[in-house]
N, CA and C atoms as a LAMMPS dump frame, in Angstrom:
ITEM: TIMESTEP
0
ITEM: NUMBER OF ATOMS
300
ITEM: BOX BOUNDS ff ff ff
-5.0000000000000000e+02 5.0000000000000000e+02
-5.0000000000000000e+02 5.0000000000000000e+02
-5.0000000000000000e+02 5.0000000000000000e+02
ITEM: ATOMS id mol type element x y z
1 1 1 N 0.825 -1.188 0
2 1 2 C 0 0 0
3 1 3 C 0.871 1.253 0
4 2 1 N 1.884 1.287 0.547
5 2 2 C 3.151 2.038 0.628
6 2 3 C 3.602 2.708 -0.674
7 3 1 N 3.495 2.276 -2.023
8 3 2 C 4.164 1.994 -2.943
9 3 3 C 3.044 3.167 -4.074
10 4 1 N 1.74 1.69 -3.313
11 4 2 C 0.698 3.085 -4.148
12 4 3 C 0.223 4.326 -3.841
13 5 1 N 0.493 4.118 -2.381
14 5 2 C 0.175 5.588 -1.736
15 5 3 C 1.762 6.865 -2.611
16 6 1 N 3.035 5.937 -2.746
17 6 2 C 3.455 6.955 -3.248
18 6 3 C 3.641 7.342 -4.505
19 7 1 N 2.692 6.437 -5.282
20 7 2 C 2.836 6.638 -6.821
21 7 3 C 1.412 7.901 -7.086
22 8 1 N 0.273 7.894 -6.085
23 8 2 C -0.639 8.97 -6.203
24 8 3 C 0.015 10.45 -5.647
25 9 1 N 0.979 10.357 -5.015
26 9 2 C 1.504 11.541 -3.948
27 9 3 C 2.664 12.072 -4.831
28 10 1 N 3.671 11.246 -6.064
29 10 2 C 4.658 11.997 -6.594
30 10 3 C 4.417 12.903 -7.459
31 11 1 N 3.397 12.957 -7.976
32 11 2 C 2.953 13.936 -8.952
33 11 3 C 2.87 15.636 -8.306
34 12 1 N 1.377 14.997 -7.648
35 12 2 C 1.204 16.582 -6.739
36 12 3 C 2.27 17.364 -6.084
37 13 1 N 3.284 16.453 -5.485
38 13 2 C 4.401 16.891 -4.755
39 13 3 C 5.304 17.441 -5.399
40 14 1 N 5.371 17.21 -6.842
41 14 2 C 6.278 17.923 -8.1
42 14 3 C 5.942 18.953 -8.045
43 15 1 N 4.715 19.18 -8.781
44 15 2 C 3.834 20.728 -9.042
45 15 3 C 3.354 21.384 -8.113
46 16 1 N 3.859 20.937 -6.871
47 16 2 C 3.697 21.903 -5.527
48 16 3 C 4.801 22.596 -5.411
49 17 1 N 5.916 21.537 -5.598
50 17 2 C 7.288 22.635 -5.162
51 17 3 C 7.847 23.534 -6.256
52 18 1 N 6.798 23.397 -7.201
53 18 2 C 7.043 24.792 -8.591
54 18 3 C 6.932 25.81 -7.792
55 19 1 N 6.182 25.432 -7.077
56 19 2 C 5.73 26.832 -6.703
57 19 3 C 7.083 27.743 -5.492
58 20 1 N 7.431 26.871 -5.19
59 20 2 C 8.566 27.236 -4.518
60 20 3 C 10.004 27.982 -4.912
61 21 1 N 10.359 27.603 -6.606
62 21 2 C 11.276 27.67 -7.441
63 21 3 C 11.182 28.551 -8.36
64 22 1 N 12.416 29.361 -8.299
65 22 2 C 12.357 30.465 -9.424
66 22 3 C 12.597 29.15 -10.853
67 23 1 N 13.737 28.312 -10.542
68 23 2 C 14.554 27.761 -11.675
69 23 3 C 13.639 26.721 -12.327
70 24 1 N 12.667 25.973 -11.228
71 24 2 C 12.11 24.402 -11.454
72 24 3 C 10.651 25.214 -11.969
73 25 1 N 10.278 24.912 -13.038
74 25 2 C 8.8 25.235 -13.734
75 25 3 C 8.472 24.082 -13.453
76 26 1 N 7.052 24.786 -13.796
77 26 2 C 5.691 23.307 -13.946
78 26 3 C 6.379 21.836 -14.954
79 27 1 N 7.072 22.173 -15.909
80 27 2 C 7.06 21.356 -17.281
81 27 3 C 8.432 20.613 -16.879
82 28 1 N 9.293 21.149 -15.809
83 28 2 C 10.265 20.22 -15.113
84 28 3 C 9.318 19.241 -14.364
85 29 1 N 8.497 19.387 -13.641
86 29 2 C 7.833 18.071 -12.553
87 29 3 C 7.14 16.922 -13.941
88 30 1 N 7.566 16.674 -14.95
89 30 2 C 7.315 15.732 -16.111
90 30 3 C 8.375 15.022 -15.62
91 31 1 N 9.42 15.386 -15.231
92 31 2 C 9.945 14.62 -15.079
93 31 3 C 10.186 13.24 -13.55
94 32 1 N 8.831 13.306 -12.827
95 32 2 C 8.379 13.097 -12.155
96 32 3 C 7.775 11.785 -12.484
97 33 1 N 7.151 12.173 -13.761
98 33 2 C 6.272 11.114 -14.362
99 33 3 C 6.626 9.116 -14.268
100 34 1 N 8.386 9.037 -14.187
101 34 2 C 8.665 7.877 -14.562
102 34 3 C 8.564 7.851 -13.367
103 35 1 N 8.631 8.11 -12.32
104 35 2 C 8.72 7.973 -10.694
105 35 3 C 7.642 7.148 -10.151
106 36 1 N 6.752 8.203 -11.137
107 36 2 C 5.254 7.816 -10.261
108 36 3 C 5.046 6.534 -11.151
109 37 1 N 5.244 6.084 -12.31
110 37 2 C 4.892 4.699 -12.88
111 37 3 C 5.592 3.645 -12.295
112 38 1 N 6.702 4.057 -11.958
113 38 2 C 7.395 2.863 -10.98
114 38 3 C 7.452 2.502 -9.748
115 39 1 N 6.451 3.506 -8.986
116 39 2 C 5.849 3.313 -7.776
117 39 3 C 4.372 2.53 -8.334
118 40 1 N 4.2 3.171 -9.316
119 40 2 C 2.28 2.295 -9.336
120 40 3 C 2.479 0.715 -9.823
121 41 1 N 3.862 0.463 -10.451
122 41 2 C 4.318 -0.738 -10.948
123 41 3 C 4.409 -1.87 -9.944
124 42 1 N 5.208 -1.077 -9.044
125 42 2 C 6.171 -2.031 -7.979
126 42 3 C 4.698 -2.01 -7.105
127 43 1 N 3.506 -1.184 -6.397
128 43 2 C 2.345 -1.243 -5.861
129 43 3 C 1.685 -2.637 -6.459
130 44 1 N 1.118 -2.277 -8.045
131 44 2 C 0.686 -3.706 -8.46
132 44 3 C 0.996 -5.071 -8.233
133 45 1 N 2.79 -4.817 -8.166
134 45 2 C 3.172 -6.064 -8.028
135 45 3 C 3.68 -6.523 -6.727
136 46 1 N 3.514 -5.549 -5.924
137 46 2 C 3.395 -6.052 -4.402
138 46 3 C 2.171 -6.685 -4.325
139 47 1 N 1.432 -5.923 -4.647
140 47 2 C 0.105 -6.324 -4.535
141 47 3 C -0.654 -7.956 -5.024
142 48 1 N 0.072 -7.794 -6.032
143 48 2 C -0.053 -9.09 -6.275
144 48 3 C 0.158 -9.898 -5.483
145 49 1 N 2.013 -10.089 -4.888
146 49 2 C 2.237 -11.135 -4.654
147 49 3 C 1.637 -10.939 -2.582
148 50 1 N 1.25 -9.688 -2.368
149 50 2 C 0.388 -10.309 -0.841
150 50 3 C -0.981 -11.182 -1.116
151 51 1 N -1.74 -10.958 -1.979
152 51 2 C -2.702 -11.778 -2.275
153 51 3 C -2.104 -13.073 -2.435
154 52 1 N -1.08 -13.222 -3.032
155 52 2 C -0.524 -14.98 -3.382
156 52 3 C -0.35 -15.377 -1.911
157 53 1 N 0.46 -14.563 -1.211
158 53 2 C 0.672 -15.513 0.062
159 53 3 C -0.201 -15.427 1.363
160 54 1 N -1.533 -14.411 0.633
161 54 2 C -2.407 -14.468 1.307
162 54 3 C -3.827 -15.709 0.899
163 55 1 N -3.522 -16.166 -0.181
164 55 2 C -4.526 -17.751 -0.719
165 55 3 C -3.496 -18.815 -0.206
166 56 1 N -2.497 -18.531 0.324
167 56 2 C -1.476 -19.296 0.591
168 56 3 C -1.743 -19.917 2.198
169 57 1 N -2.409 -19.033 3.116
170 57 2 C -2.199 -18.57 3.925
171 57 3 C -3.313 -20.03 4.921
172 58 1 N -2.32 -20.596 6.169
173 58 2 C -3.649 -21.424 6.497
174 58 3 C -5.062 -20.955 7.494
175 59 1 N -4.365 -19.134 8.43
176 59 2 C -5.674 -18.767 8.677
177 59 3 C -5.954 -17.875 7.571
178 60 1 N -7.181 -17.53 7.429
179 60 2 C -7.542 -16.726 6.237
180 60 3 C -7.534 -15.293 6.819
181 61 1 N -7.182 -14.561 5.808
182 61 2 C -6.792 -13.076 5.916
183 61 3 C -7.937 -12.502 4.89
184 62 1 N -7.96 -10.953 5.672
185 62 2 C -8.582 -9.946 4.495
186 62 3 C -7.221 -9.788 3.718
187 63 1 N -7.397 -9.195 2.498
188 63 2 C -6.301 -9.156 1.441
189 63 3 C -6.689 -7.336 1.497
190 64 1 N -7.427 -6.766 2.35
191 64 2 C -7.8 -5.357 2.206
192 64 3 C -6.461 -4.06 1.903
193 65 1 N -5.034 -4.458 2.492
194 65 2 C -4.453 -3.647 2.123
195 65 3 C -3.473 -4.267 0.912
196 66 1 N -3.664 -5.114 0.503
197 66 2 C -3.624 -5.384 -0.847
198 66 3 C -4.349 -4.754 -1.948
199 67 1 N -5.847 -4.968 -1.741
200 67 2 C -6.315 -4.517 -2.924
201 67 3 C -6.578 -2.63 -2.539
202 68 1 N -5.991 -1.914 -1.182
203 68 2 C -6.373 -0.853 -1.569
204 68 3 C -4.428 -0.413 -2.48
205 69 1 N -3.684 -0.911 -2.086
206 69 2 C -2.457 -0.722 -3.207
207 69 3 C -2.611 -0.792 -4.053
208 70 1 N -3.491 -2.006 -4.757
209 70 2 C -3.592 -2.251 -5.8
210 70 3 C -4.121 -0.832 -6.971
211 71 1 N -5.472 -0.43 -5.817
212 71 2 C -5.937 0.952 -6.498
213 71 3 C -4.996 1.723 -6.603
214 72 1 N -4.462 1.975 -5.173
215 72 2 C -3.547 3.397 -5.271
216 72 3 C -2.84 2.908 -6.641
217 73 1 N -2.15 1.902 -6.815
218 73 2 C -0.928 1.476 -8.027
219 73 3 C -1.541 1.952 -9.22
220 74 1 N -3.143 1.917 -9.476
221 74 2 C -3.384 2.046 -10.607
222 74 3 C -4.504 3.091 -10.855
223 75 1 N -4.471 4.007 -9.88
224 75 2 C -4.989 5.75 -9.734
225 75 3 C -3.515 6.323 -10.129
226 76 1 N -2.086 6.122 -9.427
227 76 2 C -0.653 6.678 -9.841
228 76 3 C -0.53 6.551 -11.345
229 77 1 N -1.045 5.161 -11.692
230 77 2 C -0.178 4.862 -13.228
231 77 3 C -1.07 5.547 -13.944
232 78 1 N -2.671 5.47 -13.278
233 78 2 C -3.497 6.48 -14.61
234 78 3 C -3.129 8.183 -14.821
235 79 1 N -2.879 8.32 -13.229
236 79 2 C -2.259 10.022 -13.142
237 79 3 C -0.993 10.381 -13.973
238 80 1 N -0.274 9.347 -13.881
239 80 2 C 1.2 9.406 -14.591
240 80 3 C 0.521 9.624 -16.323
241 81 1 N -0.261 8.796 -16.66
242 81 2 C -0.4 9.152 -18.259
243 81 3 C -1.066 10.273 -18.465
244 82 1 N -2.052 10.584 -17.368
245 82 2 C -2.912 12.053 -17.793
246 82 3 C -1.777 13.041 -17.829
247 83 1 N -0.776 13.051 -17.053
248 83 2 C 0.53 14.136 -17.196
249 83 3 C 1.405 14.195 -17.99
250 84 1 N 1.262 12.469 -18.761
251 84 2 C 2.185 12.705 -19.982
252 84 3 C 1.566 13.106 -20.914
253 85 1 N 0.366 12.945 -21.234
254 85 2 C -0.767 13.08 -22.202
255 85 3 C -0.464 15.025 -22.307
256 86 1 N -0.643 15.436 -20.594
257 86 2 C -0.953 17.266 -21.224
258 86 3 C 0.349 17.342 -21.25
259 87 1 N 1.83 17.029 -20.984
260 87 2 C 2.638 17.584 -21.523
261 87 3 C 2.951 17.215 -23.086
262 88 1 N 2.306 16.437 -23.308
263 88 2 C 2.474 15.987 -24.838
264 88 3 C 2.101 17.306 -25.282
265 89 1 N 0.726 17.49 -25.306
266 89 2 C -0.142 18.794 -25.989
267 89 3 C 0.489 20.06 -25.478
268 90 1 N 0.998 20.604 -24.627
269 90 2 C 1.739 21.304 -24.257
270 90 3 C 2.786 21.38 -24.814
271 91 1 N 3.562 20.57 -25.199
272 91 2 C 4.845 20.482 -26.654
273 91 3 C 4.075 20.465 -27.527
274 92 1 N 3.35 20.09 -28.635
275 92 2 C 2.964 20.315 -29.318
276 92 3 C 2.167 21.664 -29.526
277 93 1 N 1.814 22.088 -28.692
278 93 2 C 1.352 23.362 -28.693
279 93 3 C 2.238 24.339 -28.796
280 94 1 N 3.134 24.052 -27.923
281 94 2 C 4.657 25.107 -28.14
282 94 3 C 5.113 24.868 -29.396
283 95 1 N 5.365 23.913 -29.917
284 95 2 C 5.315 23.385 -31.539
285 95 3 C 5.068 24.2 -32.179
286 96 1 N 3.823 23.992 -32.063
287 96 2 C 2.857 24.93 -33.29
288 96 3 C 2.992 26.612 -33.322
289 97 1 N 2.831 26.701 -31.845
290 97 2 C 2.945 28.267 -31.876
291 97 3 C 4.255 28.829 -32.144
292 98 1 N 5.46 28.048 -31.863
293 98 2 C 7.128 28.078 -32.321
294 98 3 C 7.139 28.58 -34.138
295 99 1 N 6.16 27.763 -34.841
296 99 2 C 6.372 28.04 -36.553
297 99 3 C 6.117 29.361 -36.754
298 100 1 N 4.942 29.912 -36.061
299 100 2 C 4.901 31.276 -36.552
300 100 3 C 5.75 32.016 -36.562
Protein backbone atom coordinates (compact mmCIF):
# COMPACT_ATOMS: atom_id res chain seq x y z
CA UNK A 1 0.00 0.00 0.00
CA UNK A 2 3.15 2.04 0.63
CA UNK A 3 4.16 1.99 -2.94
CA UNK A 4 0.70 3.08 -4.15
CA UNK A 5 0.17 5.59 -1.74
CA UNK A 6 3.45 6.96 -3.25
CA UNK A 7 2.84 6.64 -6.82
CA UNK A 8 -0.64 8.97 -6.20
CA UNK A 9 1.50 11.54 -3.95
CA UNK A 10 4.66 12.00 -6.59
CA UNK A 11 2.95 13.94 -8.95
CA UNK A 12 1.20 16.58 -6.74
CA UNK A 13 4.40 16.89 -4.75
CA UNK A 14 6.28 17.92 -8.10
CA UNK A 15 3.83 20.73 -9.04
CA UNK A 16 3.70 21.90 -5.53
CA UNK A 17 7.29 22.63 -5.16
CA UNK A 18 7.04 24.79 -8.59
CA UNK A 19 5.73 26.83 -6.70
CA UNK A 20 8.57 27.24 -4.52
CA UNK A 21 11.28 27.67 -7.44
CA UNK A 22 12.36 30.46 -9.42
CA UNK A 23 14.55 27.76 -11.68
CA UNK A 24 12.11 24.40 -11.45
CA UNK A 25 8.80 25.24 -13.73
CA UNK A 26 5.69 23.31 -13.95
CA UNK A 27 7.06 21.36 -17.28
CA UNK A 28 10.27 20.22 -15.11
CA UNK A 29 7.83 18.07 -12.55
CA UNK A 30 7.31 15.73 -16.11
CA UNK A 31 9.95 14.62 -15.08
CA UNK A 32 8.38 13.10 -12.16
CA UNK A 33 6.27 11.11 -14.36
CA UNK A 34 8.66 7.88 -14.56
CA UNK A 35 8.72 7.97 -10.69
CA UNK A 36 5.25 7.82 -10.26
CA UNK A 37 4.89 4.70 -12.88
CA UNK A 38 7.39 2.86 -10.98
CA UNK A 39 5.85 3.31 -7.78
CA UNK A 40 2.28 2.29 -9.34
CA UNK A 41 4.32 -0.74 -10.95
CA UNK A 42 6.17 -2.03 -7.98
CA UNK A 43 2.34 -1.24 -5.86
CA UNK A 44 0.69 -3.71 -8.46
CA UNK A 45 3.17 -6.06 -8.03
CA UNK A 46 3.40 -6.05 -4.40
CA UNK A 47 0.10 -6.32 -4.54
CA UNK A 48 -0.05 -9.09 -6.28
CA UNK A 49 2.24 -11.14 -4.65
CA UNK A 50 0.39 -10.31 -0.84
CA UNK A 51 -2.70 -11.78 -2.27
CA UNK A 52 -0.52 -14.98 -3.38
CA UNK A 53 0.67 -15.51 0.06
CA UNK A 54 -2.41 -14.47 1.31
CA UNK A 55 -4.53 -17.75 -0.72
CA UNK A 56 -1.48 -19.30 0.59
CA UNK A 57 -2.20 -18.57 3.92
CA UNK A 58 -3.65 -21.42 6.50
CA UNK A 59 -5.67 -18.77 8.68
CA UNK A 60 -7.54 -16.73 6.24
CA UNK A 61 -6.79 -13.08 5.92
CA UNK A 62 -8.58 -9.95 4.50
CA UNK A 63 -6.30 -9.16 1.44
CA UNK A 64 -7.80 -5.36 2.21
CA UNK A 65 -4.45 -3.65 2.12
CA UNK A 66 -3.62 -5.38 -0.85
CA UNK A 67 -6.31 -4.52 -2.92
CA UNK A 68 -6.37 -0.85 -1.57
CA UNK A 69 -2.46 -0.72 -3.21
CA UNK A 70 -3.59 -2.25 -5.80
CA UNK A 71 -5.94 0.95 -6.50
CA UNK A 72 -3.55 3.40 -5.27
CA UNK A 73 -0.93 1.48 -8.03
CA UNK A 74 -3.38 2.05 -10.61
CA UNK A 75 -4.99 5.75 -9.73
CA UNK A 76 -0.65 6.68 -9.84
CA UNK A 77 -0.18 4.86 -13.23
CA UNK A 78 -3.50 6.48 -14.61
CA UNK A 79 -2.26 10.02 -13.14
CA UNK A 80 1.20 9.41 -14.59
CA UNK A 81 -0.40 9.15 -18.26
CA UNK A 82 -2.91 12.05 -17.79
CA UNK A 83 0.53 14.14 -17.20
CA UNK A 84 2.18 12.70 -19.98
CA UNK A 85 -0.77 13.08 -22.20
CA UNK A 86 -0.95 17.27 -21.22
CA UNK A 87 2.64 17.58 -21.52
CA UNK A 88 2.47 15.99 -24.84
CA UNK A 89 -0.14 18.79 -25.99
CA UNK A 90 1.74 21.30 -24.26
CA UNK A 91 4.85 20.48 -26.65
CA UNK A 92 2.96 20.32 -29.32
CA UNK A 93 1.35 23.36 -28.69
CA UNK A 94 4.66 25.11 -28.14
CA UNK A 95 5.32 23.38 -31.54
CA UNK A 96 2.86 24.93 -33.29
CA UNK A 97 2.94 28.27 -31.88
CA UNK A 98 7.13 28.08 -32.32
CA UNK A 99 6.37 28.04 -36.55
CA UNK A 100 4.90 31.28 -36.55
Amino acid sequence: MLAGAASVTTLPVAVYLTRFSDTYDLVHAGFAIPIAVAFGIAALALARSARRQASFALAPRSPALATAGRVLGIIGICMATAALVALGVYGLLEYVGSRD
